[in-house]
C-alpha positions in Angstrom: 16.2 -60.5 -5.0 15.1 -61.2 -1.5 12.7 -58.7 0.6 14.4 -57.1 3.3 12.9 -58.2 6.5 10.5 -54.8 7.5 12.8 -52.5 10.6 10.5 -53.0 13.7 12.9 -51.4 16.7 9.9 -49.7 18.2 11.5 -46.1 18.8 12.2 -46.3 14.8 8.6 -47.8 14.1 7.0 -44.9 16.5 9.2 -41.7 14.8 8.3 -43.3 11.3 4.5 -43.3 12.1 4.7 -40.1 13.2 6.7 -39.2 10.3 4.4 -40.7 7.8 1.3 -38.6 9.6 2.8 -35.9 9.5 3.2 -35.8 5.8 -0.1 -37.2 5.4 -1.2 -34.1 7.3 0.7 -31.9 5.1 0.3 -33.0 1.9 -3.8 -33.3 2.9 -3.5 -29.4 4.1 -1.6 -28.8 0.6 -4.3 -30.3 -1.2 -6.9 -28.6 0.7 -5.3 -25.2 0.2 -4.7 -25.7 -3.7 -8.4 -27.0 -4.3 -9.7 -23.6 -1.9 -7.4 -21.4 -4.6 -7.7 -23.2 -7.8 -10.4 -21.4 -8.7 -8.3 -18.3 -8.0 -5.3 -19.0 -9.8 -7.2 -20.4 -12.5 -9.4 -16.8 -12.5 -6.4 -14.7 -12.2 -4.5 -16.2 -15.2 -8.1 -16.1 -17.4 -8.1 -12.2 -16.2 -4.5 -11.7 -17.7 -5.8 -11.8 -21.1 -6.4 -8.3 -22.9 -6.3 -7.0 -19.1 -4.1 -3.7 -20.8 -7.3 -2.4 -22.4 -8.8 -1.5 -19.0 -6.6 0.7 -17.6 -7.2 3.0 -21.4 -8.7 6.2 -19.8 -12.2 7.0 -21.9 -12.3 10.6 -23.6 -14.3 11.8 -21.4 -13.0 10.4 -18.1 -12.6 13.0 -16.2 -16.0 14.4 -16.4 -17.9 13.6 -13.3 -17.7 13.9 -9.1 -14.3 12.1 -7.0 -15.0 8.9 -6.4 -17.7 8.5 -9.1 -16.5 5.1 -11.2 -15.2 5.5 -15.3 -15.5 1.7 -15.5 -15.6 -1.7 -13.5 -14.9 -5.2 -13.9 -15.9 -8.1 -11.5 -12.8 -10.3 -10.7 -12.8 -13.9 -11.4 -9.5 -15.1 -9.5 -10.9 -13.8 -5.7 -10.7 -15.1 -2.2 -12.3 -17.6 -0.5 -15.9 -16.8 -0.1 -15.5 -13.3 -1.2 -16.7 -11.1 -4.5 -14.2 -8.6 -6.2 -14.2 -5.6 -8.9 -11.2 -3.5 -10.4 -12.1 -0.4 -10.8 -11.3 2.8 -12.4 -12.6 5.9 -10.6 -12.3 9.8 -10.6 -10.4 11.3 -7.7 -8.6 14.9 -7.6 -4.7 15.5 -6.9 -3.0 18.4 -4.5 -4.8 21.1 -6.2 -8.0 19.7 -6.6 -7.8 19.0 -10.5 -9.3 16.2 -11.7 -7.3 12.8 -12.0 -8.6 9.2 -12.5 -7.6 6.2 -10.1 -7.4 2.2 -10.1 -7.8 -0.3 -7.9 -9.6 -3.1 -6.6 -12.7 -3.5 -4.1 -13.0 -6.9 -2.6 -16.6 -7.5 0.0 -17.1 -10.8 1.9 -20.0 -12.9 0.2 -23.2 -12.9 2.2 -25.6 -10.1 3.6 -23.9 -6.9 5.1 -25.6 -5.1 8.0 -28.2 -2.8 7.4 -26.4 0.6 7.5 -23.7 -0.9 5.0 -20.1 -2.6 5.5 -17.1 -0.7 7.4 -14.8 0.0 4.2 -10.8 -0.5 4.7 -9.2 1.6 2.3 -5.8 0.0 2.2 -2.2 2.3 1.7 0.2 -0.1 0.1 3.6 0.2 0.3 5.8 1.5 -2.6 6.0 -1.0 -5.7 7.2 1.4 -7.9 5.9 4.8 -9.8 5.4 4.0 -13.5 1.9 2.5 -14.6 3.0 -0.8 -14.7 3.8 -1.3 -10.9 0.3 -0.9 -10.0 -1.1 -4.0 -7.7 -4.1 -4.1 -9.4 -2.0 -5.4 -12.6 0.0 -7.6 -10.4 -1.2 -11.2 -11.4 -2.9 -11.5 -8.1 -5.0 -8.2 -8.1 -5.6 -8.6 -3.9 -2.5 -10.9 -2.6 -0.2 -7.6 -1.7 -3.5 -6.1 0.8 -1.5 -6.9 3.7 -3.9 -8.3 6.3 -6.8 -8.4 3.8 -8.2 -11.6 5.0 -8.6 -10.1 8.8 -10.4 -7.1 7.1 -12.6 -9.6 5.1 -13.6 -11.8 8.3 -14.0 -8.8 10.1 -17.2 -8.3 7.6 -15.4 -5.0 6.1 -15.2 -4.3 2.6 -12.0 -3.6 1.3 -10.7 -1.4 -1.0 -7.3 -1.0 -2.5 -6.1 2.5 -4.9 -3.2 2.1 -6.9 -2.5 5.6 -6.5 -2.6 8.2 -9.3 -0.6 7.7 -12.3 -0.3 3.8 -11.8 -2.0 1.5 -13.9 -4.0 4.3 -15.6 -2.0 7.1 -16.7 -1.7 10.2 -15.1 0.5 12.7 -13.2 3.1 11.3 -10.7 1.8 10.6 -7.1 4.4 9.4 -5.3 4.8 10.5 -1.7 2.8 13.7 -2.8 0.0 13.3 0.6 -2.7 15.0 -0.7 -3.0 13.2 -4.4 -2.5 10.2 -2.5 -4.6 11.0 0.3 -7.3 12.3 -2.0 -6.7 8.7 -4.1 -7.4 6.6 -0.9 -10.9 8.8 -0.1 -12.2 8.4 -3.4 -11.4 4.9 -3.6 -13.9 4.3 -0.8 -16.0 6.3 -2.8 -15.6 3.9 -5.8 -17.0 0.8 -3.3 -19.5 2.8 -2.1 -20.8 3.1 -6.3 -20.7 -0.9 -6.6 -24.1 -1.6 -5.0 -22.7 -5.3 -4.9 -20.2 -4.0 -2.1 -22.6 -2.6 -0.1 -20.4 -0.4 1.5 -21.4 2.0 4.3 -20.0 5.7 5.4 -17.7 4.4 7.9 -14.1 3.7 7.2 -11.1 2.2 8.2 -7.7 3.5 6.7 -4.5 1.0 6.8 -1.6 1.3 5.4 2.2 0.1 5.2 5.3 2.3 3.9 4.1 5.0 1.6 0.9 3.9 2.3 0.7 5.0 5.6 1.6 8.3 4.3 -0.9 7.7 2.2 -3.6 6.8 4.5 -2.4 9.7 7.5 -2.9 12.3 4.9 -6.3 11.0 4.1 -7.2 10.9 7.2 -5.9 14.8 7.9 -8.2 15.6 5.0 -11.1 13.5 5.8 -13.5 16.5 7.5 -13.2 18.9 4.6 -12.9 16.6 1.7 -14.7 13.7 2.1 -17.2 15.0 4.8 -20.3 12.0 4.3 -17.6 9.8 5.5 -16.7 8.7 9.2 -13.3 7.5 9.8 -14.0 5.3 12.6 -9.5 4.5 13.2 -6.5 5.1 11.0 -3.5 2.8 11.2 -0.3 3.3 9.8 2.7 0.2 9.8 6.1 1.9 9.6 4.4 5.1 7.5 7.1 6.9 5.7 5.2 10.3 8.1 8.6 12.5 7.9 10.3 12.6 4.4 12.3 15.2 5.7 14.0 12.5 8.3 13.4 9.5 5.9 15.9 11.6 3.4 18.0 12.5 6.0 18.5 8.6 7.2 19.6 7.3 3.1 21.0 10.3 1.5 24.1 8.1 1.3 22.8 4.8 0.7 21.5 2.4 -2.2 18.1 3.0 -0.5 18.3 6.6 -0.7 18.7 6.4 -4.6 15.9 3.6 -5.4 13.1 5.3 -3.4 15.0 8.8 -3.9 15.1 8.5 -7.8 11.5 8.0 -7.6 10.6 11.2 -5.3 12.8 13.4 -6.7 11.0 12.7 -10.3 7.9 13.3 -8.8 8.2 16.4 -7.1 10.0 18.0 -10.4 7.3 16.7 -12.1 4.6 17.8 -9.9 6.3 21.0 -8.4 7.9 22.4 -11.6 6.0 26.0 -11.4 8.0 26.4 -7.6 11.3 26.0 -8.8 11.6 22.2 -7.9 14.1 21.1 -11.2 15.9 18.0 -10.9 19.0 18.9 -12.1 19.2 21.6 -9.3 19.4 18.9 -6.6 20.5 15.7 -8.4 24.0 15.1 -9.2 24.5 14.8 -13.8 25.7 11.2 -13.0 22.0 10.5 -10.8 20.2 12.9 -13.4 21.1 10.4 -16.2 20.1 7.4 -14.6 16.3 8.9 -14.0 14.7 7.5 -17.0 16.2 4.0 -16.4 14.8 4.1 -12.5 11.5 5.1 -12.7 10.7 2.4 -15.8 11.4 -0.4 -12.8 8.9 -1.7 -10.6 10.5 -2.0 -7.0 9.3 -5.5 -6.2 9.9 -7.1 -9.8 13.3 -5.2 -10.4 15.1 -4.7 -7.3 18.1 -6.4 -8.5 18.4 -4.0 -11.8 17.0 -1.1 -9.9 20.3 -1.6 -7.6 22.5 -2.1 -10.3 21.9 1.0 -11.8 21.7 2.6 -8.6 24.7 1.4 -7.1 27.4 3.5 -8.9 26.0 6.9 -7.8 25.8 5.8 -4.1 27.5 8.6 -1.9 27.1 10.6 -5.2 23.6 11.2 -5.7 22.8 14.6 -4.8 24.4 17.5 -5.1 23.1 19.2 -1.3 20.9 18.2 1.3 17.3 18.8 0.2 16.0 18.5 4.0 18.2 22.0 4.2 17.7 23.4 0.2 14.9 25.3 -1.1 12.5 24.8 -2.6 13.2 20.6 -1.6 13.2 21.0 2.1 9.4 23.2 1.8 8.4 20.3 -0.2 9.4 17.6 2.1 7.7 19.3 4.8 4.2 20.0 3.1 4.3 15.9 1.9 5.2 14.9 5.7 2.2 13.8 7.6 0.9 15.8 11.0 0.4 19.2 9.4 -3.1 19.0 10.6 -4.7 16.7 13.3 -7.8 14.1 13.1 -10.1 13.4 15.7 -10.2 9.4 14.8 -7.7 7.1 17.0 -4.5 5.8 15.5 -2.7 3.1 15.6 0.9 3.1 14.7 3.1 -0.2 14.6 7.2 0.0 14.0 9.3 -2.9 13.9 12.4 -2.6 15.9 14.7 -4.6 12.7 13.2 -1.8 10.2 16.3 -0.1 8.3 14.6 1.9 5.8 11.6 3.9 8.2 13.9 3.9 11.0 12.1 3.6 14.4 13.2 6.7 15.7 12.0 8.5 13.2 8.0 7.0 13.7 9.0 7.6 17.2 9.6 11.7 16.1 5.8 11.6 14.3 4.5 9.7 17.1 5.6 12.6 19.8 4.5 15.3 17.0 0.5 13.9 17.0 0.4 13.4 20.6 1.7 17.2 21.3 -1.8 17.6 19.2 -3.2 16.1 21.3 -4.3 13.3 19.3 -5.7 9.6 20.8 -2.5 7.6 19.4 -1.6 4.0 20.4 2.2 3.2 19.6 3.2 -0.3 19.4 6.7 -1.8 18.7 7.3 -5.1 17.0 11.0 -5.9 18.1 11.3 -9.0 15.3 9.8 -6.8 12.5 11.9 -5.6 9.2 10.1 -3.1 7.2 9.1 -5.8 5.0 7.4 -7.9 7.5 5.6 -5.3 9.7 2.1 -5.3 8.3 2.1 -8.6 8.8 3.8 -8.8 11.9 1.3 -6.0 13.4 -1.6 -7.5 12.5 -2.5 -8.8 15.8 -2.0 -5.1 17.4 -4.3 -3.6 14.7 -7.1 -6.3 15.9 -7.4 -5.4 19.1 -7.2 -1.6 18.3 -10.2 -1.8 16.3 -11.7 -4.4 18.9 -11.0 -1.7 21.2 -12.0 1.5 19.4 -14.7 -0.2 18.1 -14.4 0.0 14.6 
């Protein structure tokens, strides 16, 4: 068979070069960016292996000060240049009774300065309420700290709770501020314990979704809870602040019943001695599909979580809990700006978000500046819910390059 004669029309010969080098580019920037995180991947899947026994809470757990550590772990699937631990740590919930925690601390290799690394204690977002949604089972312990990489080149040590009653068990946390606000102080606690960290007293608090609620309530409790600590800033992407609007916005969507079916467990769970039964606010038909909803992580199962949701759309509760007792009390008390912190915040809302509406963050924004507060407001117009964090990372930099944190 005879060679065909090579193409050599110079406009075809100058778009294939630059074809050819662009592929070499990519496929060198692939190979670069598996050989950085082959160690990682390699670490993370070695980690997998008898990983359930950690999270088995020790007899005598919950004997000891918030934020003291039960047990750690170093990490061997971590970022570039960076150490990491999972930890399990005491904290307290709403009423101050002792709880235990997870999560992960991850510091930046090298020597910290001399008063000891800012600490980010990172919110996430919801991923679910049973024990097995917590990140720090996820495969990748660290990949869902949104902007963690900015935090770690920044010099900061970062530090990630799975929130009470994840990955160790324990009573239900979701959107309940103080547990969760109480989880996310004694988390910087827990880095504070691993000498390796070498984590200072002041703090940055981030957070995304629930964990912005998360991370304001923290910050409202701060002063009296965690007073050895400085919270130098507090920013909050698209933070679910006012559950009482947040219901109001889904009670008749497919939204409303994932994210609902997992606060209304927890509050009947957690606020069963004020009258707070499920069956007094949930239709039979959304009653019986509890146990089924609240087994599913929301990341790994959205598909079945919908599926099972879907037929009590329009149907799920019985009367508005932003107007029935004692719901509407209890959406209030979990809704950030009962209180006001001196630290600045940051608060970023993407214009595209369907789930924390931007009037709503626009409602908590007026409340906290009424307070008198030192708030910046920034809106993303391309942003969903899911890509805020991201997308806001570049307004959280020069916050903190601004505040000085």
């Amino acid at each position: 068979m005879q060679t065909p004669a090579p193409v050599r029309h110079p406009k075809f010969v100058r778009a294939y070069r630059r074809a050819l080098s662009a592929g070499v580019v990519v496929v060198a920037l692939l190979g670069g960016v598996l050989a950085l995180n082959a160690g990682r991947i390699v670490g993370d899947l070695d980690e997998r292996s008898g990983i359930a026994a950690f999270y088995d809470i020790p007899a005598d757990a919950p004997a000891g000060p918030p934020g003291s550590i039960v047990k750690s772990e170093p990490l061997l699937g971590v970022p570039l240049d960076t150490r990491a631990w999972r930890v399990m740590y005491r904290s307290t919930d709403l009423n101050g009774a002792p709880v235990i925690a997870t999560g992960v601390v991850v510091t930046p290799r090298g020597s910290g300065p001399s008063g000891g690394r800012t600490v980010a204690s990172w919110g996430h977002p919801t991923t679910g309420s049973a024990a097995a949604c917590a990140p720090s089972l996820g495969a990748d312990p660290s990949l869902g700290i949104e902007g963690m990489r900015v935090l770690l080149d920044r010099g900061y040590t970062v530090v990630a709770t799975d929130y009470t009653g994840m990955g160790a068990a324990g009573p239900d946390s979701y959107l309940i501020g103080a547990t969760e606000g109480h989880n996310v102080l004694d988390a910087v606690r827990a880095a504070r314990a691993i000498p390796e960290a070498e984590a200072g007293t002041d703090v940055v608090l981030w957070g995304h979704s629930q964990g912005g609620q998360a991370v304001l309530f923290a910050a409202e409790l701060a002063a009296t809870y965690a007073p050895e600590l400085t919270v130098k800033a507090v920013a909050a992407a698209a933070p679910a602040a006012d559950l009482s609007a947040l219901m109001k916005t889904h009670l008749d969507d497919i939204s409303g019943v994932t994210i609902g079916s997992y606060a209304f467990s927890a509050f009947s769970e957690i606020y069963a001695d004020r009258g707070a039964d499920i069956s007094s606010i949930l239709t039979p038909a959304a009653v019986a599909i509890q146990p089924q909803m609240n087994e599913l992580c929301l990341l790994t199962h959205i598909d079945q979580l919908h599926a099972i949701a879907q037929p009590v759309v329009g149907s799920f509760v019985s009367a508005d809990p932003t107007t029935t007792e004692p719901w509407a009390t209890l959406l209030t008390e979990n809704s950030a700006g009962g209180a006001s912190f001196t630290a600045p915040l940051l608060v970023v809302q993407g214009l595209k978000d369907e789930l924390v509406r931007p009037a709503d963050t626009e409602g908590y924004v007026a409340l906290v500046q009424s307070q008198g507060m030192d708030v910046t407001y920034r809106i993303v117009a391309a942003a969903t819910h899911g890509t805020i964090a991201y997308l806001g990372l570049g307004d959280l930099v020069a916050f903190l390059d601004r505040v000085g944190a």
